[in-house]
N, C-alpha and C positions, 0 to 999 in steps of 0.2 A: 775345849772341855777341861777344867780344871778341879780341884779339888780345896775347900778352907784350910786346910792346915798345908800347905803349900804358900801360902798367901803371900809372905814374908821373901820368897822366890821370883813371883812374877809382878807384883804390884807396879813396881815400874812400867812395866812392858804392856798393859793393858790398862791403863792409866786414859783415860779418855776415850776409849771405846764404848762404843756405844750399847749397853746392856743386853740387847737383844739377841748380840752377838758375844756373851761372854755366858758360857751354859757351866754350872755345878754339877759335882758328882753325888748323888742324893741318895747312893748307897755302895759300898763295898764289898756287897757279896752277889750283885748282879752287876756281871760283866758286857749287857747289851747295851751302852749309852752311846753305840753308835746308831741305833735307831731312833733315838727320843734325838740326838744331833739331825741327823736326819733327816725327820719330818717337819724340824725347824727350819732347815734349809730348802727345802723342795716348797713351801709356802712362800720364802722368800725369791726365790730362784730356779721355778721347776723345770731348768734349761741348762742348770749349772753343773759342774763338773770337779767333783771333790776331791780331794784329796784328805791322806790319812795318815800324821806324821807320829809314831810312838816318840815320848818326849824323853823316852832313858836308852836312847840308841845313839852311836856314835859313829861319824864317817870321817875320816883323816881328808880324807882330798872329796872340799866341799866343792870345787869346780866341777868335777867329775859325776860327784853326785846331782849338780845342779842341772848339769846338760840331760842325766836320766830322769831325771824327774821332768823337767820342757818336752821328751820326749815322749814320755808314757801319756802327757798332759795333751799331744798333740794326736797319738795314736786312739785316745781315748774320744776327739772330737770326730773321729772319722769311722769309731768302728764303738759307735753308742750303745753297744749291744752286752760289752764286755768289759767286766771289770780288771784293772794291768793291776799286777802284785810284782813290784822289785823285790827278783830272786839275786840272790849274790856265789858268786862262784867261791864254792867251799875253800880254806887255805888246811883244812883238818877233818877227819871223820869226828865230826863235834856231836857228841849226843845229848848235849842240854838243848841242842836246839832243836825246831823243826825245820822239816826240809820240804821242796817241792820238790816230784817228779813229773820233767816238761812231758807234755804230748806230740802231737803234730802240731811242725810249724803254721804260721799263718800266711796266704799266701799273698803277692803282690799285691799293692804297694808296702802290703805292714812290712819294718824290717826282720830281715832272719835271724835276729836276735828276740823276737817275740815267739812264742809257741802257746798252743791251748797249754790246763792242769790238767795232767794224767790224774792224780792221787796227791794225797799231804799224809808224810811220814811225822808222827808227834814223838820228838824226843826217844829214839833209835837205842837200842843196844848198840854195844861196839863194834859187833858182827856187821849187823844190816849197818850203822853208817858211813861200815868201809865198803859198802858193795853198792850203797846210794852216791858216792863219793864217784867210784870207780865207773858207773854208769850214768855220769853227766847231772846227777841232780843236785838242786841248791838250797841254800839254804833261803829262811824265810824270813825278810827282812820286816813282814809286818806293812811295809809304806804301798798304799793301794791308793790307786784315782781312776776315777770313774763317772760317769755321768749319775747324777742324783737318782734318777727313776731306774740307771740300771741294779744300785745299790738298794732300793727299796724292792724290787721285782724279786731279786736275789733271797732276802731274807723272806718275805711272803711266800716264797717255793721249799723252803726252810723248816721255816717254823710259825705257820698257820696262824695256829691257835692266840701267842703272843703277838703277833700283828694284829689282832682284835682284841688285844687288849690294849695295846697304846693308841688303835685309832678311837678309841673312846675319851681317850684327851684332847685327842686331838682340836675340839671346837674352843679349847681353854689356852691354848697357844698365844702368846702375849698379851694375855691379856693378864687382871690383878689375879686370878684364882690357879695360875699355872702351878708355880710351887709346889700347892698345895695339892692340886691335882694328882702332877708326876708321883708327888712324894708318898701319897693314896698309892699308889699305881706300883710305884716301887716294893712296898712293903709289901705285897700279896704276889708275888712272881717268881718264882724259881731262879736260881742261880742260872745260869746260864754264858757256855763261851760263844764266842764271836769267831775264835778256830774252829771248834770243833762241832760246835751245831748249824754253822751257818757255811764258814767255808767248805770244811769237807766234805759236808753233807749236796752242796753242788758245785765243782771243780769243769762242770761244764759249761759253768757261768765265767767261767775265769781263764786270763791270759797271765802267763808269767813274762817279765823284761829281763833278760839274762846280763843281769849288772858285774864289770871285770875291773879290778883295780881300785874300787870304791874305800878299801880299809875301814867295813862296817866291824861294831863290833855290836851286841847289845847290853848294857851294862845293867840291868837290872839285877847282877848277883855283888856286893861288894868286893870281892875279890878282883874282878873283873877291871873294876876300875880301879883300885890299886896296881896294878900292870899296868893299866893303860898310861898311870903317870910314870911309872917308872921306866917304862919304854919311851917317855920322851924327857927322861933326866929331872922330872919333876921329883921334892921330898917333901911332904908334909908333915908336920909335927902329929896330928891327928893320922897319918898312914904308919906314923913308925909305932904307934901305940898299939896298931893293929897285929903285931909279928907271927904272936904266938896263935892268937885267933885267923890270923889269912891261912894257916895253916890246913888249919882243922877245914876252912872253907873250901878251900884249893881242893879237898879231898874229897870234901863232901860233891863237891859240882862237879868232880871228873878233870 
């Protein structure tokens, strides 16, 4: 799922793929284009098994992250019922993030690093994310895989009402009038998160993968990734012009 004004970023990297499988972001104030992906894919593949990678998140040790990802990929063929969200074990009482608190684990063969979601804490005062910290909970890396139908089940138990409104596109699905369709479809729909209407609202659809050593970070604040190069002895001309501004950031995000 990408967006036009990116273009200039991925063109190479999607250069010969095949259209069907390269979907637009056709609006910025509605945050559900994981459902309009979605119903693309369960057309193509109503057996398949997704995965969900945020593209402004960062892992230092991508072996590490790759073996949890094959695993959630493979706990996921076995337990079709439940969607896995790589949780990451906290290195801080971070309150820009959100955290997971695990439930009961799951029992043999899954491993004991997998547990049901008790609850999803959204961006913590500093109180509650020292006492989420202190009582085993993680944070929330965002990367979810799941079997296609468990993730459509999911949001239908969610939020109703908007599952009838995009199965009404549904019959336009590649063919010439899709576009236009979705783009109808977008403009008349309430903003909506994919946190906090769809996951939190059923945490009993959901497993957490308790990810250790991974060195996620999420970059989507600019600050963030300023650090992140200067922790690894990178200097950009463009970072140093930032000085006075990382400041004021660094303050504002905690």
């Amino acid at each position: 799922m990408l967006t036009r004004t990116h273009e200039p970023f991925y063109a190479d990297q999607v250069a010969g793929m095949p259209s069907a499988r390269v979907l637009f972001s056709l609006a910025t104030g509605v945050r559900l284009l994981q459902f309009y992906c979605l119903m693309r894919l369960c057309e193509m593949d109503p057996k398949g098994i997704v995965g969900f990678f945020p593209s402004d998140h960062y892992f230092s040790d991508d072996e590490a992250f790759a073996g949890q990802v094959a695993l959630a990929y493979a706990i996921a063929a076995n337990q079709p019922e439940v969607i896995i969200l790589l949780g990451i074990t906290p290195e801080a009482p971070e309150t820009e993030y959100g955290w997971i608190e695990p439930g009961v684990p799951f029992e043999s063969p899954v491993p004991n690093c997998v547990s049901r979601v008790s609850r999803f804490w959204e961006k913590p005062p500093q109180t509650l994310a020292s006492a989420l910290m202190e009582r085993g909970c993680l944070w929330n890396s965002f990367v979810m895989i799941g079997h296609v139908n468990a993730y459509l089940k999911l949001i239908r138990n969610a939020v109703p009402g908007l599952v009838k409104l995009f199965e009404s596109v549904r019959p336009s699905l590649f063919t010439a009038s899709e576009t236009a369709a979705v783009s109808d479809l977008y403009s008349i729909i309430r903003a909506t998160s994919f946190s906090q209407d769809v996951l939190s609202a059923r945490p009993i659809d959901l497993a957490v993968l308790r990810g250790i050593g991974l060195g996620w970070s999420d970059l989507g604040v600019p600050c963030r990734v300023l650090s992140l190069l200067e922790s690894k002895g990178v200097q950009t001309e463009w970072g140093s012009k930032q000085g006075g501004w990382r400041a004021d950031a660094a303050v504002a995000t905690g």
